[in-house]
C-alpha positions in Angstrom: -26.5 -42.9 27.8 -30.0 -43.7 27.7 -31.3 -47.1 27.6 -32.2 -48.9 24.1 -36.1 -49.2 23.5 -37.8 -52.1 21.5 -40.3 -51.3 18.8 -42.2 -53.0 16.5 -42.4 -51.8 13.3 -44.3 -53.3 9.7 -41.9 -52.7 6.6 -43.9 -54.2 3.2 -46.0 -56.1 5.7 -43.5 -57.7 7.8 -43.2 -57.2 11.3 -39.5 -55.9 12.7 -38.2 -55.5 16.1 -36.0 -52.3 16.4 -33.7 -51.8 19.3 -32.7 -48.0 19.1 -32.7 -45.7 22.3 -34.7 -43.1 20.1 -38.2 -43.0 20.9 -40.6 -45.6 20.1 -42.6 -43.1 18.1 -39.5 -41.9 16.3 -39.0 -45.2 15.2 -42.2 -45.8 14.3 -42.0 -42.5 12.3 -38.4 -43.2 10.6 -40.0 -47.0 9.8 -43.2 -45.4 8.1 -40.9 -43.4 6.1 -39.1 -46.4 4.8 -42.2 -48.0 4.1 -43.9 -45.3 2.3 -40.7 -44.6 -0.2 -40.5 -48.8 -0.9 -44.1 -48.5 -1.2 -43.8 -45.6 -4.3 -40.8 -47.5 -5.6 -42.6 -50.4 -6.2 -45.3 -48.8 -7.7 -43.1 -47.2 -10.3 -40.9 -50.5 -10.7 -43.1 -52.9 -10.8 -42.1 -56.2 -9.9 -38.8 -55.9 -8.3 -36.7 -58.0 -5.8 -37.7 -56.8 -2.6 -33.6 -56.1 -1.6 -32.8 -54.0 -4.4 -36.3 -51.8 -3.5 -34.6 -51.5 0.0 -30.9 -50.3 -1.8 -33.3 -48.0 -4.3 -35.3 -46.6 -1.3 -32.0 -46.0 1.1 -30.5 -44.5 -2.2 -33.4 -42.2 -2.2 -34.0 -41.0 1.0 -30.0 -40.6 1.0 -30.4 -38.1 -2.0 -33.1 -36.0 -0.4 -30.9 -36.1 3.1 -27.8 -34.6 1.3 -30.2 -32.1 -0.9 -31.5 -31.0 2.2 -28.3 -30.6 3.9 -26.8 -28.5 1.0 -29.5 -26.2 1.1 -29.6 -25.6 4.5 -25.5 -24.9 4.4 -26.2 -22.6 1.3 -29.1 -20.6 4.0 -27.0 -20.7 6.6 -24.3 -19.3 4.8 -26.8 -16.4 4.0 -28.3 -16.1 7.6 -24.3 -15.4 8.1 -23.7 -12.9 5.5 -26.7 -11.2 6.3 -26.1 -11.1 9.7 -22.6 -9.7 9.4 -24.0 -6.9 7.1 -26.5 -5.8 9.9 -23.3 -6.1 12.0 -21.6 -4.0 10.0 -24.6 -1.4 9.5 -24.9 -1.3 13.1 -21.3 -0.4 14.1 -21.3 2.2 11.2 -23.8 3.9 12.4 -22.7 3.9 16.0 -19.4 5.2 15.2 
């Protein structure tokens, strides 16, 4: 395994340590994220507690994970079919 790394990383102005054994600037870059979509939540919210931006930003970023996973099953159910097609072209035309 390798060995867990210590980052600091600024979330609506605070400072947080991270222990992760990612690297630091994979941290840095999932933090940023964090801080970007609290950051556009509270500008469409207004003045909200600063928890439920945290639950309303993991909510979001969960959404757009499982959007993007669902698409990429769907493609590479297609890259399959295709693939199986050509497959089948290929064997066809051999025989």
């Amino acid at each position: 395994m390798s060995e867990m790394k210590s980052v600091t990383v600024r979330i609506l102005g605070e400072e947080h340590t991270i222990r992760a054994r990612a690297e630091p600037s994979w941290t840095r870059r999932c933090a940023k994220l964090v801080d970007e979509r609290i950051q556009e939540l509270r500008s469409r919210a207004g003045r909200i507690e600063t928890h439920r931006l945290a639950i309303l930003a993991a909510l979001s970023i969960t959404d757009e994970l499982l959007q993007t996973r669902d698409s990429l099953a769907e493609l590479e159910g297609d890259v399959a079919s295709r693939a199986e097609d050509i497959l089948a072209r290929i064997e066809a035309a051999t025989d």
